[in-house]
MARTOR-245721 format. One record per residue (C-alpha): residue in one letter; residue number from 1; x, y, z. Coordinates in pm, 1 decimal. Each point is the difference from the previous one (the first is absolute). Layout:
REC   residuo   num         c1         c2         c3
REC         A   NUM          X          Y          Z
...
***
This chain:
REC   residuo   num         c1         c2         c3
REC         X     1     1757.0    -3555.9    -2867.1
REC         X     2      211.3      -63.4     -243.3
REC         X     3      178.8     -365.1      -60.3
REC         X     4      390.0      -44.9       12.0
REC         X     5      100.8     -141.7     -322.2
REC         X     6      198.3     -337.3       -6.7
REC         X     7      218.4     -146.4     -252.2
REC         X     8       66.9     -373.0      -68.6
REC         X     9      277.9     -148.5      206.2
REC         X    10      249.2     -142.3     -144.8
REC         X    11      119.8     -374.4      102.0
REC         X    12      177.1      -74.0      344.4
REC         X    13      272.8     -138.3     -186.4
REC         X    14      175.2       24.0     -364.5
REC         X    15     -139.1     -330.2      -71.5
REC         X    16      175.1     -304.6     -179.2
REC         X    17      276.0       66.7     -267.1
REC         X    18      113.4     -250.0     -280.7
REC         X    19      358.0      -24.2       47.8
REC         X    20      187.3      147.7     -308.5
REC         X    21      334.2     -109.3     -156.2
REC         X    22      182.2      307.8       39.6
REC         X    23       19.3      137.7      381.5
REC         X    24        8.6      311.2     -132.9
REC         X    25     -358.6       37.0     -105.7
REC         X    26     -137.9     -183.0      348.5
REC         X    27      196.3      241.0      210.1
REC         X    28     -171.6      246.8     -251.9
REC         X    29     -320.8     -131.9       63.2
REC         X    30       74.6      -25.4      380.8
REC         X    31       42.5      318.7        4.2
REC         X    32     -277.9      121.9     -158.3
REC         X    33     -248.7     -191.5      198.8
REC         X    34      139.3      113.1      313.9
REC         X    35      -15.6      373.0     -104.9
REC         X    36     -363.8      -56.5      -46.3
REC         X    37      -61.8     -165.5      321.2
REC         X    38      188.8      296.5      189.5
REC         X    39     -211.6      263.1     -210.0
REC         X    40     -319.5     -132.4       54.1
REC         X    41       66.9      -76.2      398.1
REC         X    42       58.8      436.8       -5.5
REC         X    43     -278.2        6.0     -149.4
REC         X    44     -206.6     -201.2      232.6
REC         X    45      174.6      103.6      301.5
REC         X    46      -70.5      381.2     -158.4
REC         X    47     -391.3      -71.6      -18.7
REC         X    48      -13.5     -111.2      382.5
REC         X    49      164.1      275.1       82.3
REC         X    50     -256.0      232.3     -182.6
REC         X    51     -272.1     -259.7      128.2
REC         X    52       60.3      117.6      390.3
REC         X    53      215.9      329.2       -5.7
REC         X    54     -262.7      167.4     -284.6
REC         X    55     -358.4       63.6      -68.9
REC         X    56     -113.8      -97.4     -344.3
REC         X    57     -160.9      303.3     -192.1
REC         X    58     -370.4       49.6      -11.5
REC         X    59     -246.4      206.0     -143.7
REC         X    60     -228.4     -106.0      272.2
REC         X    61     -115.5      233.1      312.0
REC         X    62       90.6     -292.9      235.3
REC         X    63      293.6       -3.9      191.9
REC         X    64      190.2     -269.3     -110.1
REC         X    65      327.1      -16.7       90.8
REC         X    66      231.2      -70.8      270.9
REC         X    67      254.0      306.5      -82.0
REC         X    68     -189.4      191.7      169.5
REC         X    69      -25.4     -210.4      302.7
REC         X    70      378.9     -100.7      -27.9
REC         X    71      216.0      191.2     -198.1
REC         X    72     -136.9      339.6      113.9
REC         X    73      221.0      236.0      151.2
REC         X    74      -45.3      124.1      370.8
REC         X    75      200.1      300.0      189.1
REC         X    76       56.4      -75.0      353.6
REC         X    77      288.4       79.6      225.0
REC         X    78      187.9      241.6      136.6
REC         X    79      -30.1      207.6      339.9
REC         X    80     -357.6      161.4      -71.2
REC         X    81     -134.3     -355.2      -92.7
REC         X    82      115.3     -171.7      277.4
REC         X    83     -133.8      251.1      234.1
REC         X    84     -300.5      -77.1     -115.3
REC         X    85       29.4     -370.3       59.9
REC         X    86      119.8       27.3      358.4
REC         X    87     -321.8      263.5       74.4
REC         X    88     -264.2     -261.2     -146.0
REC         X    89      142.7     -297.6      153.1
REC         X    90       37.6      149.2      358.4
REC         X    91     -153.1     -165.2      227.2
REC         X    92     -231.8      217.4      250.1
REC         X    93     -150.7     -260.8      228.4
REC         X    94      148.7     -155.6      293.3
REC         X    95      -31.8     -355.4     -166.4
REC         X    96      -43.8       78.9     -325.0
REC         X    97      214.2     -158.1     -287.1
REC         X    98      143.1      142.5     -310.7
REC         X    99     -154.3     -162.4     -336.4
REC         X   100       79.8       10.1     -366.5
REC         X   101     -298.3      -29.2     -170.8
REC         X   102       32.7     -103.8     -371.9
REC         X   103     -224.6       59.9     -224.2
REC         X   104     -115.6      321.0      244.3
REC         X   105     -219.9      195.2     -298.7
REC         X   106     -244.6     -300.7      -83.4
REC         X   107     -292.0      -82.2      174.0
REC         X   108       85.4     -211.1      272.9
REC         X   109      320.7      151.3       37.6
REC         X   110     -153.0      345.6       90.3
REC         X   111     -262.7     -120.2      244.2
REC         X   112      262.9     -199.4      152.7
REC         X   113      284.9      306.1      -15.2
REC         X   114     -231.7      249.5      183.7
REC         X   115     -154.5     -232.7      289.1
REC         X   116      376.6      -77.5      114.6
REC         X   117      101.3      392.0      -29.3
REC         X   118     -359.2       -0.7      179.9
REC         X   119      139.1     -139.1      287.2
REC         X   120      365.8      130.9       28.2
REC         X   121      188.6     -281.7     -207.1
REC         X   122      294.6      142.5     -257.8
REC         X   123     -113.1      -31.4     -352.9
REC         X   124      200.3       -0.1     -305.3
REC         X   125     -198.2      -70.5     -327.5
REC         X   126      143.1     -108.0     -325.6
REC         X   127     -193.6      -36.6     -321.2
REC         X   128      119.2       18.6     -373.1
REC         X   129     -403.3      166.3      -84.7
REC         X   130      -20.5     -206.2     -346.6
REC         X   131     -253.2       25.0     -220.9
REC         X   132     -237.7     -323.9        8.3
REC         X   133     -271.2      254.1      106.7
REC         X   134       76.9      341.9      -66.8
REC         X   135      306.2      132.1      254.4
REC         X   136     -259.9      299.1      100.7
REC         X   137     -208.5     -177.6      274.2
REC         X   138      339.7     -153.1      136.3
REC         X   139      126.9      391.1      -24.2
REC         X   140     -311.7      121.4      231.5
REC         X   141       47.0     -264.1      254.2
REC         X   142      353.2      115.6       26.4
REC         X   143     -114.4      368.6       96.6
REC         X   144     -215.8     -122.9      182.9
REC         X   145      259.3     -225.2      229.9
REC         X   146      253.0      308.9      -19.2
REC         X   147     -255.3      167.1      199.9
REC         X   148       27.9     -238.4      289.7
REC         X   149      359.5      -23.6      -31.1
REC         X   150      107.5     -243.5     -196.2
REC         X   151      257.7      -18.2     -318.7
REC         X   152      -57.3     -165.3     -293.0
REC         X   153      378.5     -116.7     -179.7
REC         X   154      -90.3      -15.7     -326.1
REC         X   155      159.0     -346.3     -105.1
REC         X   156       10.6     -370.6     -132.4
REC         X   157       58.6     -276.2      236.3
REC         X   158      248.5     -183.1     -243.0
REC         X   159      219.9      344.7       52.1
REC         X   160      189.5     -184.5      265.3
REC         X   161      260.1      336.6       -5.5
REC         X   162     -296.8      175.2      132.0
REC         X   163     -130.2     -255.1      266.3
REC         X   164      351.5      -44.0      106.6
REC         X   165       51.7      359.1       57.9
REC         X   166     -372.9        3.2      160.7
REC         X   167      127.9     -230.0      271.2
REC         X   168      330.8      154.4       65.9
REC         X   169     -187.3      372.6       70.4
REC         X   170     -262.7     -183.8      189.7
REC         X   171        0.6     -307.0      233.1
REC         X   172     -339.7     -124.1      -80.0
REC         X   173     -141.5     -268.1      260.1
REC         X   174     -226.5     -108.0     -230.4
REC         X   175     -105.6       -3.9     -410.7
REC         X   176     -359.9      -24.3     -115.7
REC         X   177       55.2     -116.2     -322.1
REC         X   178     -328.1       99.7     -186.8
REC         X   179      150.7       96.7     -357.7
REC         X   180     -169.9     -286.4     -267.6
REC         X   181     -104.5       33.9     -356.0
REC         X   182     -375.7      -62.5       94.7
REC         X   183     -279.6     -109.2     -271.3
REC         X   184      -73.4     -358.7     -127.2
REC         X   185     -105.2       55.9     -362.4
REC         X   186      316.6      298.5      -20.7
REC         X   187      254.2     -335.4      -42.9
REC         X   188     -150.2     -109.4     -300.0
REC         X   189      111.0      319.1     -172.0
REC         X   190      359.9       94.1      206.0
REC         X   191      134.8     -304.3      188.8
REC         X   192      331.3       93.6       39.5
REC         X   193     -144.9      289.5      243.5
REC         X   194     -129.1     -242.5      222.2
REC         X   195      344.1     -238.3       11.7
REC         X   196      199.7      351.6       50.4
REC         X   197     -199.0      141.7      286.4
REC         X   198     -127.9     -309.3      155.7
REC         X   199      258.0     -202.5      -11.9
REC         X   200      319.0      206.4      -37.3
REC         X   201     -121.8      268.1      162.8
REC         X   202      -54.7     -240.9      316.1
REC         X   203      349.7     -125.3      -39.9
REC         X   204      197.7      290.4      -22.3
REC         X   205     -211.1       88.2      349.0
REC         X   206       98.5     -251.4      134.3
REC         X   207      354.3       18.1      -99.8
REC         X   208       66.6      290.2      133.7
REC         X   209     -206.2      -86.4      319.7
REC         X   210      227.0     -305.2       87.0
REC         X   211      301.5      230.8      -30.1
REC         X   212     -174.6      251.2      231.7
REC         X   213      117.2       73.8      366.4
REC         X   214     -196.9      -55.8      161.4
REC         X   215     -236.1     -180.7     -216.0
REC         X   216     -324.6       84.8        0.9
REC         X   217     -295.7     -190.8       37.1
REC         X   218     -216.1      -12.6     -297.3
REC         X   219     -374.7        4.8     -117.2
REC         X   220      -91.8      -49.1     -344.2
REC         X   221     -304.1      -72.8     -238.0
REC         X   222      -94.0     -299.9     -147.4
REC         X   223     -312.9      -57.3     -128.5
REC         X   224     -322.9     -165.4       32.7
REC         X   225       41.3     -104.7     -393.0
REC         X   226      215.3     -265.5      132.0
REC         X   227     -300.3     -238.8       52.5
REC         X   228      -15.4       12.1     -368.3
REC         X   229     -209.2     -330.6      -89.7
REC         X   230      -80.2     -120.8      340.1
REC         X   231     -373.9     -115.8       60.2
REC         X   232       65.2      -41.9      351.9
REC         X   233     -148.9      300.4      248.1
REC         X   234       39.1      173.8      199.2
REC         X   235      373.5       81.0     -142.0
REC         X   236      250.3     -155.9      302.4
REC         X   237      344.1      136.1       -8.3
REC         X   238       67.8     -412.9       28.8
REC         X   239     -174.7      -40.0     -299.8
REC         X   240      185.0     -104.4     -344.4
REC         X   241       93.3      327.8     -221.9
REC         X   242      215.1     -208.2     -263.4
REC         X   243     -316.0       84.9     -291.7
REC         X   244       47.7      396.4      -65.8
REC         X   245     -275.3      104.1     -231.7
REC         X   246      183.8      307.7     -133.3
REC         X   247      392.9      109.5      -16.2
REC         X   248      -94.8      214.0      287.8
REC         X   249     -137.8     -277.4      149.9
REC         X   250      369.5     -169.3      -71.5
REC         X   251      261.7      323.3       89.7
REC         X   252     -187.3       31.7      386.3
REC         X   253       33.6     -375.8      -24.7
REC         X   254      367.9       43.2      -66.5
REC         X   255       43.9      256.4      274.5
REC         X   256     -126.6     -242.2      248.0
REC         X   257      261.7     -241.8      -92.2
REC         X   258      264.4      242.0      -18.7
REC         X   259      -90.9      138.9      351.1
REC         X   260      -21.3     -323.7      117.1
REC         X   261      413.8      -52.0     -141.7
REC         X   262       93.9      321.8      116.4
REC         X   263     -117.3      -58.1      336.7
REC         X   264      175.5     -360.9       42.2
REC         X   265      283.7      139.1     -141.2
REC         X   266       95.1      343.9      171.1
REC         X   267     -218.5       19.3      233.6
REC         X   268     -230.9      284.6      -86.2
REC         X   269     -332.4      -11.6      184.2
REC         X   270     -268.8      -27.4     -265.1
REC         X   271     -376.3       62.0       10.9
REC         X   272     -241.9      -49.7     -319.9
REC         X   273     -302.2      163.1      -15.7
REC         X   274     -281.8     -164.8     -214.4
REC         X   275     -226.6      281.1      -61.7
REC         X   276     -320.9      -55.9     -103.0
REC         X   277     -161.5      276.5     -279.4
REC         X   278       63.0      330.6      177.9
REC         X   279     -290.2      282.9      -69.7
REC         X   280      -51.5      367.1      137.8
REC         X   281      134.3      374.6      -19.2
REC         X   282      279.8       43.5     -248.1
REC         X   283      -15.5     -338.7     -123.8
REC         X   284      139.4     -147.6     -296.1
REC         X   285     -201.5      104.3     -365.0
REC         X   286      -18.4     -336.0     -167.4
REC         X   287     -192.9     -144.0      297.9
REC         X   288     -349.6     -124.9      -54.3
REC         X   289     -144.9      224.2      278.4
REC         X   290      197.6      314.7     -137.2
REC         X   291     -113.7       -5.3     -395.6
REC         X   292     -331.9     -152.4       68.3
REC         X   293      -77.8      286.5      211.5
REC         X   294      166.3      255.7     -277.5
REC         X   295     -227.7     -184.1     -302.1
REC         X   296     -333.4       16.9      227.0
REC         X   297       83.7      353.2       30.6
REC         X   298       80.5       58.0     -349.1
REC         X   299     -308.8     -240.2      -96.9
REC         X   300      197.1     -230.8     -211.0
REC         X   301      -77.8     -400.7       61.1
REC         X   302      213.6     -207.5      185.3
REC         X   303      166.8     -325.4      -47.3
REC         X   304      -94.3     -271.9      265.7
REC         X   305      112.0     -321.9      -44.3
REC         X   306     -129.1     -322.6       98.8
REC         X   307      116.4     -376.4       28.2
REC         X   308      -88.0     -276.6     -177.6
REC         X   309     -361.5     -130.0        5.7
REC         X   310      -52.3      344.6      144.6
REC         X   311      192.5      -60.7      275.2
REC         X   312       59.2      339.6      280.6
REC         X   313      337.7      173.4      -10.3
REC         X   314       83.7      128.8      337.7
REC         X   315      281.3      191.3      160.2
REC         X   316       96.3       16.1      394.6
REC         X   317      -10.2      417.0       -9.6
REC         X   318      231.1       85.7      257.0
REC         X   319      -31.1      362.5       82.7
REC         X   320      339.3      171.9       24.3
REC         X   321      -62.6      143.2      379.4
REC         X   322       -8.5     -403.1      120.9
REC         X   323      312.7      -54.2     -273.9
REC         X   324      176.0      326.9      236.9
REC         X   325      -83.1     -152.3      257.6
REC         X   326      210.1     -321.4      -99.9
REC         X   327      267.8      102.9     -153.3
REC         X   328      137.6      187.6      333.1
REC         X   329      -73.2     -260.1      235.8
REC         X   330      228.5     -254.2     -252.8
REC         X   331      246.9      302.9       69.8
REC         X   332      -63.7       -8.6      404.1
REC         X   333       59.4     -361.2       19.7
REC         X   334      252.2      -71.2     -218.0
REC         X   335      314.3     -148.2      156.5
REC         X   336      349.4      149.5      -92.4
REC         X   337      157.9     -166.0     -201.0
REC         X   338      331.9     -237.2       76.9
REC         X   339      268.1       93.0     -221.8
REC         X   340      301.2      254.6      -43.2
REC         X   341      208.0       76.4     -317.6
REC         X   342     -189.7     -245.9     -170.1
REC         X   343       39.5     -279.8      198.7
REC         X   344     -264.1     -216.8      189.5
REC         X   345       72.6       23.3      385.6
REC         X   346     -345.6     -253.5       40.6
REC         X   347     -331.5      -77.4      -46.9
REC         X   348     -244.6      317.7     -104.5
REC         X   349     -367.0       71.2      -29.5
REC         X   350     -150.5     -133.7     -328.3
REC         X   351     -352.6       67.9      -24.7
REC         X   352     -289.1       48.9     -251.8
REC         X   353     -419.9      129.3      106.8
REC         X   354     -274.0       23.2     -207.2
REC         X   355     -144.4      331.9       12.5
REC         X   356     -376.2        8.2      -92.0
REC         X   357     -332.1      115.6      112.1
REC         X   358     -149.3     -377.8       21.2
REC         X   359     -311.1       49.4     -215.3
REC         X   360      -15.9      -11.9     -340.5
REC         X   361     -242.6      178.5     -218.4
REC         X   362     -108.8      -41.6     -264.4
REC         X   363       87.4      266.5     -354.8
REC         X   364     -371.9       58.2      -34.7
REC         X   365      -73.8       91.0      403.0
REC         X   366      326.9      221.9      -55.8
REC         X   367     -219.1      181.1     -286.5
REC         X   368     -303.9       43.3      164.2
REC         X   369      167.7      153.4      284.3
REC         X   370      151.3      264.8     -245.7
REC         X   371     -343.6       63.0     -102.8
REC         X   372     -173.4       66.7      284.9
REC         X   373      313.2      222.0      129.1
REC         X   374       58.8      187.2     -361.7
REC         X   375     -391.7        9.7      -22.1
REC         X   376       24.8      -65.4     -356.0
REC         X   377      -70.3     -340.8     -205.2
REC         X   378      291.4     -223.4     -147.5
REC         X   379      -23.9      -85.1     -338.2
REC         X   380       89.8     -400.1       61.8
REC         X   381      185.0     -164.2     -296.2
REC         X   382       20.4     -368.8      114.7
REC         X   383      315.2     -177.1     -138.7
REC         X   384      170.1     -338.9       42.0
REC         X   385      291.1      -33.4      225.5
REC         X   386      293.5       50.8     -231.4
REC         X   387      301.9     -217.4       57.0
REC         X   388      292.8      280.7       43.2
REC         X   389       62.5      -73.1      340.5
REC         X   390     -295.1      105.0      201.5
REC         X   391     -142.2     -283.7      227.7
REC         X   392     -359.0      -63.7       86.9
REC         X   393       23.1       53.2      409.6
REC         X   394      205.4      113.8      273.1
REC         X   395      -50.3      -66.4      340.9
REC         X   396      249.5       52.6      284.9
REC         X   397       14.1     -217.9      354.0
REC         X   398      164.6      250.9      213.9
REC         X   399        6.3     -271.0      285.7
REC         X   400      392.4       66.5       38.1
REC         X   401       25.2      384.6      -80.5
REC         X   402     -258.2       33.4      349.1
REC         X   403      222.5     -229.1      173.7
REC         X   404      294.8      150.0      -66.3
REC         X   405      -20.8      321.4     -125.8
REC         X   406     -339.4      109.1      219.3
REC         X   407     -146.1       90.5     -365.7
REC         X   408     -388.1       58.6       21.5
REC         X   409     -209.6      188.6     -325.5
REC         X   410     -207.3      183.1      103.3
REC         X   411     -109.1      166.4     -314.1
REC         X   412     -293.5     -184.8     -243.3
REC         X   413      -39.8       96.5     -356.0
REC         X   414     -284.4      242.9        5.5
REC         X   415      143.5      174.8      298.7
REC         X   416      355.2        6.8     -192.7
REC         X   417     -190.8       96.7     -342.2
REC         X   418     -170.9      294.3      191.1
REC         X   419      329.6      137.8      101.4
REC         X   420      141.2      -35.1     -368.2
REC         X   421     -297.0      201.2     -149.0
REC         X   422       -8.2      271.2      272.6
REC         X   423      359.2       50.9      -92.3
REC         X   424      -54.6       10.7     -405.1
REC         X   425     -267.6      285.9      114.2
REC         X   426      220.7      175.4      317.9
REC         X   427      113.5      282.8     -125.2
REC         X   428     -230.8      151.7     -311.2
REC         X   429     -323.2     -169.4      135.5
REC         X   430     -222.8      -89.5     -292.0
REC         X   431      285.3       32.3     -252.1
REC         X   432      174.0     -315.8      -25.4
REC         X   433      381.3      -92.6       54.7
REC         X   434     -109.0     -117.5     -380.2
REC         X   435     -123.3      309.7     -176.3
REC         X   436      339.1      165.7      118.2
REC         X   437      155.5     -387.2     -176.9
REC         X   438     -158.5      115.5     -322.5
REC         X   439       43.1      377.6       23.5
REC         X   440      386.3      -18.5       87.5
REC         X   441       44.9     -324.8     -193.2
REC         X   442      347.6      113.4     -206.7
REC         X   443      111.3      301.5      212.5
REC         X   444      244.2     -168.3      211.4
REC         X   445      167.4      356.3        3.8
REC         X   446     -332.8      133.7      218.0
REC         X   447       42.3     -284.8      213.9
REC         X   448      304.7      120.7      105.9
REC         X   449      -61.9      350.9       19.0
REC         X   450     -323.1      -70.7      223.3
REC         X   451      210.6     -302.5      209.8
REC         X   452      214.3      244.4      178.2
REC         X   453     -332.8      267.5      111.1
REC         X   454     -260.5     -233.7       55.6
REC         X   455     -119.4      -75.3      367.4
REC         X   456      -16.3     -351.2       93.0
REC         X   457     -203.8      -93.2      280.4
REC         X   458      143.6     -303.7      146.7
REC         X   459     -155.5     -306.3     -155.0
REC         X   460     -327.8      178.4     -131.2
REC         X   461      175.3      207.9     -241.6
REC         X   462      -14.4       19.0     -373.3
REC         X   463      246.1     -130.3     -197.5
REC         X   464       39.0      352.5     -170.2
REC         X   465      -40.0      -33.0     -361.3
REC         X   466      214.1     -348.8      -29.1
REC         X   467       21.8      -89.3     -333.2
REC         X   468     -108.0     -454.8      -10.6
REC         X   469       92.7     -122.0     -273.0
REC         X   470      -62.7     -393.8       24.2
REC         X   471      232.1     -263.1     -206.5
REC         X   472     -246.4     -243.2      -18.6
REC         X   473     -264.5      -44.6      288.4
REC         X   474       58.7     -276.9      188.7
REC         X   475     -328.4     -159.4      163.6
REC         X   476      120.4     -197.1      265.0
REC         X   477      347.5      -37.0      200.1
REC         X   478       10.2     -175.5      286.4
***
C-alpha cells in the first residue's frame, strides 16, 4: 500500500517582524506573511480532506482504501426498492420483531440474519460488501440469505440519507448492529477504516436511532480485544479494559463509551456484545482456523506463534451456533428504549455480556485437531508472538451472559472444527472448497455466472467458486 506523501508545515504563525521606518513596507510585509499563512492552511486543510474522503494510489493487490468503503456510490430508492424492504422486514410470527441487521453479508451477520427469518422475525440487511477479503464470499452468503427471504441493501452505515430513509419505510423494533472493520494486524496498514466504520459508522447508527419513532432497541458488537493487556482471567465484563493492545482493540473500546453516552443521553437501550473468536461455516478468511486449514491442504507450513519463554497462545473458540444463539436472546430481552424525537423520557437498558465458549485452547491443540480431521500433516513453523496487536490469551467468564441472557455453549472445538471441515468438503466430496480457491482464483466473472445456478443446500453448501482473496491473514481476533 502505497504511503500518502506529506509536505513540511509551515509555522502556526508569521513569526516576529523588526519594525521598519516606513509603514509602508510593514503593511507590505504584513501582508505577505498573512498570504502565506492562508495558502498553506488550504493546503493543509486540502491534504485532510484527501486523507479521509480519498484512497492513496497503490500498485499493491491490497485493498487499501477507504473510497471504496465511503465514497462509493449506492442506488437505492424508489417504489421497486422499497417493496423489497417492506417484504424482508415483515414480520410472520405472532411475536416476532422486525430487525435491521447491519453488516447482514459478513459472517456473523448471516448466521444471525437467517436464524431470526428462521423463526418468523422481519429482516432487513444492510452491508456496503468492501473488499478487506475479497467481496465474493460476502456475494455467496447474500444468495444464499435471498433464498430464505431476506434483502441485502447494499450500503455504508455513515450514509445516514440511506438509514434515514431505511427507518421511515420500515419501523424496525430493533437494530443488530454487526457492521465492523474486523482484523487486528489490518490497522497497522489502513487505520482510518477502522475510525470510519467503527466509530463513525456506530455514530451515525445511533444518530439516526435516537431520532427514530419509535426507537428501537439495539444490539451491537464489541469485542473480546477489549481486554487488551489484562493478566487477569477469566475476562469479567467488571474487569478494567482502559489497556487496548491494538486500534481495534481501541475503536470497540470507543463504541462502548459512546453507547454508554448515547444511552444516558437519549435514551436508546444499548446492549454490547463481547464476542470471543468466532469459527465455523462461512467464516471469515484471515482466521487462524480458516488459512491453516487451506495451507495443510495445500501443504505449505504454517506460522504458529508462541509467547515469551515459550509461553502457550490460546484463544476461547467460540463456535458461531453458541454466538447465534446469543445474539437473539440479547434481542429477546432487550428493553425498549425510553425516548421520542430524540429526547430522553427516562432511564433505559444499558448492558454489555461476554460471549465465549469458557475454555481456552491452546494454537497447537487447534492444529492437531486440523490434522487428525484433514488427515494430512501440518508443516509447523514456530514463531515468536509479534507485537501488532495480537494478545497471548483469551478467556471469557460468561457468569452474567447465563444469568441474564440464558446463554449456554454447547459446542467444543473439535466438535465445531468437524462441522467446518465437513462443510469445506459438502458439496464436491474429496475436492476441496480450496482446489476450486486456486482453480477460479481471478475469474470473479465465473463467480458470478455460477452464483445465480448453483444449488445451495442450507448450511452444507459450497460456496460456489468464491473467489478469497485475503488482505493480510490475521491470526487471532478476539
Amino acid at each position: 500500500m502505497s504511503q500518502m506523501k506529506h509536505i513540511d508545515s509551515a509555522p502556526s504563525t508569521p513569526g516576529k517582524f523588526k519594525m521598519e521606518k516606513s509603514s509602508y513596507i510593514h503593511r507590505l510585509r504584513w501582508h505577505s506573511s498573512l498570504a502565506k499563512l492562508t495558502f498553506w492552511s488550504f493546503v493543509f486543510l486540502g491534504l485532510i480532506l484527501v486523507f479521509f474522503f480519498r484512497s492513496p494510489s497503490s500498485s499493491s493487490p491490497l485493498p487499501s482504501d477507504l473510497s471504496r468503503r465511503s465514497l462509493r456510490t449506492y442506488s437505492w430508492g424508489g417504489p421497486a426498492w422499497e417493496k423489497r424492504v417492506r417484504s424482508s422486514a415483515r414480520v410472520r410470527s405472532r411475536n416476532g420483531i422486525s430487525v435491521l441487521v447491519t453488516g447482514a453479508a459478513g459472517f456473523v451477520g448471516t448466521h444471525v440474519s437467517a436464524a431470526l427469518k428462521r423463526r418468523g422475525d422481519g429482516v432487513l440487511g444492510l452491508d456496503n460488501f468492501n473488499d478487506y477479503y475479497d467481496p465474493s464470499l460476502k456475494r455467496a452468503r447474500q444468495a444464499l440469505l435471498e433464498r430464505t427471504g431476506v434483502f441485502i441493501v447494499e450500503g455504508d452505515i455513515n450514509d445516514m440519507a440511506l438509514l434515514r430513509k431505511l427507518f421511515e419505510v420500515v419501523a424496525f423494533t430493533h437494530v443488530m448492529h454487526l457492521a465492523a472493520q474486523a482484523g487486528v494486524r489490518y490497522a497497522m496498514e489502513n487505520p482510518s477504516s477502522y475510525v470510519h466504520s467503527n466509530i463513525a459508522g456506530l455514530v451515525s447508527l445511533l444518530e439516526v436511532c435516537k431520532s427514530a419513532n419509535p426507537q428501537p432497541a439495539i444490539a451491537w458488537a464489541s469485542s473480546s480485544s477489549v481486554y487488551g493487556l489484562n493478566t487477569k482471567v477469566p475476562f469479567s465484563e467488571r474487569d478494567r479494559t482502559d489497556q487496548p493492545a491494538s486500534l481495534y482493540a481501541a475503536t470497540k473500546k470507543a463504541g462502548e463509551e459512546i453507547a454508554h453516552t448515547y444511552n444516558h443521553i437519549y435514551g436508546l437501550s444499548l446492549t454490547g456484545l463481547r464476542f470471543f473468536t468466532v469459527y465455523g461455516p462461512w467464516g471469515r478468511p484471515d482466521m487462524a482456523y480458516f488459512f491453516f486449514t487451506r495451507d495443510i491442504l495445500k501443504g505449505k507450513s504454517i506460522s504458529i506463534f508462541e509467547a515469551a519463554n515459550h509461553g502457550t497462545v490460546a484463544r476461547d473458540f467460540t463456535y458461531i451456533d453458541d454466538i447465534v444463539k446469543g445474539c437473539l436472546a440479547a434481542l429477546d430481552t432487550a428493553e425498549k428504549s425510553t425516548g421520542t424525537g430524540g429526547k430522553k423520557k427516562g432511564p433505559a437498558q444499558l448492558r454489555v455480556f461476554n460471549l465465549g465458549n469458557t475454555s481456552p485452547v491452546p494454537v497447537t491443540d487447534l492444529v492437531s485437531i486440523l490434522e487428525r480431521l484433514l488427515k494430512v500433516k501440518a508443516k509447523r513453523n514456530i514463531m515468536k508472538l509479534p507485537r501488532n496487536g495480537d494478545v497471548q490469551f483469551t478467556h471469557a467468564n460468561i457468569s452474567s451472559a447465563q444469568r441474564e441472557l440464558g446463554y449456554k455453549p454447547t459446542t467444543d472445538l473439535q466438535t465445531g472444527l468437524k462441522k467446518f471441515v465437513r462443510w469445506i468438503f459438502a458439496s464436491h466430496g474429496e475436492r476441496s472448497f480450496f482446489d476450486w480457491w486456486t482453480l477460479f482464483a481471478g475469474h470473479s466473472e465465473l463467480y458470478q455466472k455460477k452464483s445465480r445456478t448453483i444449488h445451495y443446500n442450507s448450511w452444507k453448501c459450497f460456496t460456489g467458486c468464491a473467489v478469497i482473496k485475503v488482505s493480510k491473514p490475521t491470526m487471532f481476533e478476539a
